[in-house]
N, C-alpha and C positions, 0 to 999 in steps of 0.2 A: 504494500500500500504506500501510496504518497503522500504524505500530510502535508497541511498547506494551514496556514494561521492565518484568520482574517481579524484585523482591528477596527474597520467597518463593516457594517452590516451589507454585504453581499448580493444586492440588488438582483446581479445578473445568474444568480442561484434558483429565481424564483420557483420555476417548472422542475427544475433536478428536485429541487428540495421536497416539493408536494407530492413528485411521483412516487421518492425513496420512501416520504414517509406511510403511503401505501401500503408499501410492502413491509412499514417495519416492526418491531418487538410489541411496540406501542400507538397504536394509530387512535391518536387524541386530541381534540378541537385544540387543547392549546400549546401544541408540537407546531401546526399551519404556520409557514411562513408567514404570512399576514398578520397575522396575532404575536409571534417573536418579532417581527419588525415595531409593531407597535408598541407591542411591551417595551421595546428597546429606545424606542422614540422618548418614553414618559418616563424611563427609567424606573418603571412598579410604580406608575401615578405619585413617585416622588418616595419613593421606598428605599431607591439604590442611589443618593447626592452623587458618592464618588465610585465610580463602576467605570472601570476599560472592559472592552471586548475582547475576548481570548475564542473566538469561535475560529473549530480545528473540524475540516475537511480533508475526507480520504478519499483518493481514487484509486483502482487499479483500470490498468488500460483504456483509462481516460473517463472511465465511466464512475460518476459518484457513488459511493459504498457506504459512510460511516459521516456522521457530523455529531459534534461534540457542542451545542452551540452554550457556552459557559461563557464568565464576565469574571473580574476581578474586582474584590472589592473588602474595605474593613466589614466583616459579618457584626453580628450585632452586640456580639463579645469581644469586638474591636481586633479581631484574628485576621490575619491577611488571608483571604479565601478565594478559592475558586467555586464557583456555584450555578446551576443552571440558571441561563434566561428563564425567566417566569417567576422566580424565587422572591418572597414565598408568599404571600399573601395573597393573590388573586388568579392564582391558577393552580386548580385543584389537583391536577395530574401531571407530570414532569418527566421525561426521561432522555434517552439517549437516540440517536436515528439512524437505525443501523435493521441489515434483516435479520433475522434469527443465526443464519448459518456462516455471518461475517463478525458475530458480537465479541467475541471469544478474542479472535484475529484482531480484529478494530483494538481492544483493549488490552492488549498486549504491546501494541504500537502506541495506543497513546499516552498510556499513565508515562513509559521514559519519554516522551517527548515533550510532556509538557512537564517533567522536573529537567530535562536537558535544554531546553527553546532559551533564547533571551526573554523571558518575562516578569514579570515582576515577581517577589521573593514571597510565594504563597506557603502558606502551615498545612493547610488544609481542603481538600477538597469534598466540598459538603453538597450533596444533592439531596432535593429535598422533594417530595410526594411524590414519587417510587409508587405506583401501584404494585400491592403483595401478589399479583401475578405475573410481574416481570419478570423475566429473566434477569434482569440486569444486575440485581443483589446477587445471587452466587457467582455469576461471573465476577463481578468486583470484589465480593472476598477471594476469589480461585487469583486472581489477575493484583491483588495489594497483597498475597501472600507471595508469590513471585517473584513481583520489583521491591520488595524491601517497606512497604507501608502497613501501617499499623492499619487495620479494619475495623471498623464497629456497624450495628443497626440498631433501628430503634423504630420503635411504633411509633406514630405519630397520634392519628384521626383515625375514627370508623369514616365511611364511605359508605351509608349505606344504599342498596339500589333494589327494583321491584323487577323482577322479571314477569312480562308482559306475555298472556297466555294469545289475546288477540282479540277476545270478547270481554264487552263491558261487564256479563252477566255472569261469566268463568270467573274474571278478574276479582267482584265484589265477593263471588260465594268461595273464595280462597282466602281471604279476609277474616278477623274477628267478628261473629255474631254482631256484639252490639257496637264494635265502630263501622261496619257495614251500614248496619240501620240508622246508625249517627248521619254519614254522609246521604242517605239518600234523602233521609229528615232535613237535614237544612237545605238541598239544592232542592229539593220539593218547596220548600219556605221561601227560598229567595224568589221561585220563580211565582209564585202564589200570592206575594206580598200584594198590598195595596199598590205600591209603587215595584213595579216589578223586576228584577234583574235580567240582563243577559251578559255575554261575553264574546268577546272578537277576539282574533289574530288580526297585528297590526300590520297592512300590504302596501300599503301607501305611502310612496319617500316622501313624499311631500310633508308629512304629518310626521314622519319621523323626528324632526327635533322638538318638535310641541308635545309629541311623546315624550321621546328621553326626559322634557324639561319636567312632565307631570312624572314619570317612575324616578328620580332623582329627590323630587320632593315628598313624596308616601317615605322613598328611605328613611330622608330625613325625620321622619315621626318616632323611628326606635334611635336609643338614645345613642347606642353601640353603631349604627351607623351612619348618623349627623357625626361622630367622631371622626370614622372610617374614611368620611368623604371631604378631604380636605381640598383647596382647589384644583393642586396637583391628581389627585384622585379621579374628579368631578371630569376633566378636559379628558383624562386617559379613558375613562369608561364610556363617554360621548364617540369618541375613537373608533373602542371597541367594538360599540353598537351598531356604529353606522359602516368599520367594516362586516361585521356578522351580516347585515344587511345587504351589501354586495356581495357578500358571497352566498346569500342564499341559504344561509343556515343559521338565520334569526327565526325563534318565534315567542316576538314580545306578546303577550296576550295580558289582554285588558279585562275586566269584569265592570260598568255599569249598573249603579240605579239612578234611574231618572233622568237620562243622560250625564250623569257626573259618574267620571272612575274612581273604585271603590278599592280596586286590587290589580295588582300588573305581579306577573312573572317573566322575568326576562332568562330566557332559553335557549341552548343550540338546539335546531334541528338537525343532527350530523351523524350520519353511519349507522341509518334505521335506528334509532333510541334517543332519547331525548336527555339534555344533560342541564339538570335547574341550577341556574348560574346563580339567583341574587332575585329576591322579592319585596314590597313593601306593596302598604296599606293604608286607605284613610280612615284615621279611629273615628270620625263621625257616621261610619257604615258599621259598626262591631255589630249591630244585633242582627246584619243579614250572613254572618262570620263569613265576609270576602275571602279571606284566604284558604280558609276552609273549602270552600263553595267553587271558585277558579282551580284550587288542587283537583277535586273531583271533576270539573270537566275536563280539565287538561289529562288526566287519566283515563275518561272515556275518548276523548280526541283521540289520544294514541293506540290506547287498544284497536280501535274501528278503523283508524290507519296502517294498523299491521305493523307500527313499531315494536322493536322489539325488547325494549330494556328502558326505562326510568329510572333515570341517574340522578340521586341528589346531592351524589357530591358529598366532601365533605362538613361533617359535623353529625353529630350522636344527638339532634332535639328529637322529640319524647314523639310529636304525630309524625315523623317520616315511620317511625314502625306501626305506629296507630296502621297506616295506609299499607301495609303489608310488608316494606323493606324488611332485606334482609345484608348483614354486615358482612364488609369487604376493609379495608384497611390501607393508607396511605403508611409508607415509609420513607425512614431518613439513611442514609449509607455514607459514613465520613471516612474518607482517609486521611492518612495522617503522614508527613514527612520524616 
């Protein structure tokens, strides 16, 4: 393999990078060259101040095999580190981009190359939300016992997700008796009210930033994310939407009473399954429980669409298992100099 060290983000990568990650370990919305250029643009909506680019590409015979796309920067214990694009706050899932049967190869060539490269004098190289089905943890213990690095793992977050049978009526009777009967009691309710609810997916660019501008402000109603969304934040997530938007794997969906939005879920629609990015709510609709009520239809949307998995990502709250999930786990993998 060739390795090749990019300190700019690689424009002319675009097409390589989406094809490989097709084929690779981990094919996850926020691997998409679009979304690591972005991320890289905002530097984690102001998460990464001092961050260089360490992204390491391999070819053999010309054709790309393996990307490393990693940054340099003081981690949050003030450690010179290397760490994946994405890291860590706002992308749920992180890995390597390589195909199964080059992982091994790939990372035998990169851990010496990047303590051999001229770059800056790193401790530690920390990747962070590792899905527990990657490959990529035993290979990087197999591969930091070889060149001489100290290994660790650690659990991180549950992940938990629903697998989707494809019928709404399969779906609810696999469910708890009475959070079954819960959910159909309130979406019964909301649509019964005086004032009645419904819900949309949002299709219309034009309205798209008058959206963003209303799901930015429901955020801001919970206290943890008017924190979360500091300017820096606020411009990177805007970004984000509007690229998910062009690429065709947004589904911001809105819930309404009375013409006023009550509840938004902003979502990928990406690789048959849906992946719950970030939600909020307005508390002068709690007694039609909006999020309640948009969870349930966004669960019979996908079943009836043939999706096949509902992802919510990380975090352990108490109604993603109400709604059926079941636990999966993000990890952390550090090496050490």
């Amino acid at each position: 393999m060739e390795l090749t060290l990019h300190t700019s983000f690689p424009d002319e990568l675009h097409h390589e990078w989406n094809a490989l990650l097709d084929e690779s370990i981990s094919h996850v919305p926020f691997l998409r060259f679009e979304y690591l250029r972005t991320w890289w643009q905002h530097r984690g909506g102001g998460e990464w101040p001092q961050a260089e680019l360490v992204l390491v590409t391999a070819r053999e015979k010309n054709q790309l095999v393996g990307i490393a796309p990693l940054f340099f920067t003081p981690d949050h214990a003030g450690r010179p580190a290397l760490m994946l694009l994405g890291s860590i706050e706002i992308s749920d899932y992180l890995d390597l981009i390589v195909r199964p049967a080059d992982l091994h190869k790939f990372l035998d060539q990169l851990l010496p190359f990047l303590v051999q490269s001229n770059l800056p004098a790193w401790q530690v190289l920390d990747l962070y939300n590792l899905l527990d089905s990657s490959p990529t943890m035993p290979a990087l213990e197999t591969a930091a016992a070889k060149h001489g690095l100290a290994f660790s793992q650690t659990r991180l977050q549950h992940s938990p997700y629903i697998p989707l049978p494809g019928d709404w009526e399969t779906y609810l009777a696999s469910i708890d008796k009475k959070q079954r009967h819960e959910i159909r009691r309130k979406m019964r309710r909301a649509e019964s009210a005086e004032v009645p609810a419904r819900w949309y997916i949002v299709e219309d660019g034009t309205t798209l930033d008058a959206d963003i501008d209303t799901f930015l402000a429901m955020m801001e109603q919970d206290p943890d994310k008017q924190a979360f969304l500091t300017p820096d934040m606020r411009r990177m997530m805007r970004d984000l939407i509007r690229c998910a938007f062009e690429e065709n794997c947004l589904l911001m969906a809105f819930m309404e009473v009375g013409g006023e939005k009550a509840a938004c879920y902003l979502v990928f629609d990406y690789l048959n399954r849906l992946w719950v990015y970030n939600s909020g709510f307005d508390r002068r609709f709690l007694e039609y429980s909006p999020g309640w009520v948009l969870l349930g239809y966004l669960l019979q949307w996908a079943n009836e669409q043939g999706r096949a998995e509902f992802d919510f990502m990380r975090g352990d709250e108490a109604y993603k298992y109400r709604f059926g999930a079941v636990d999966r786990f993000v990890l952390r993998a550090t090496l050490s100099r």
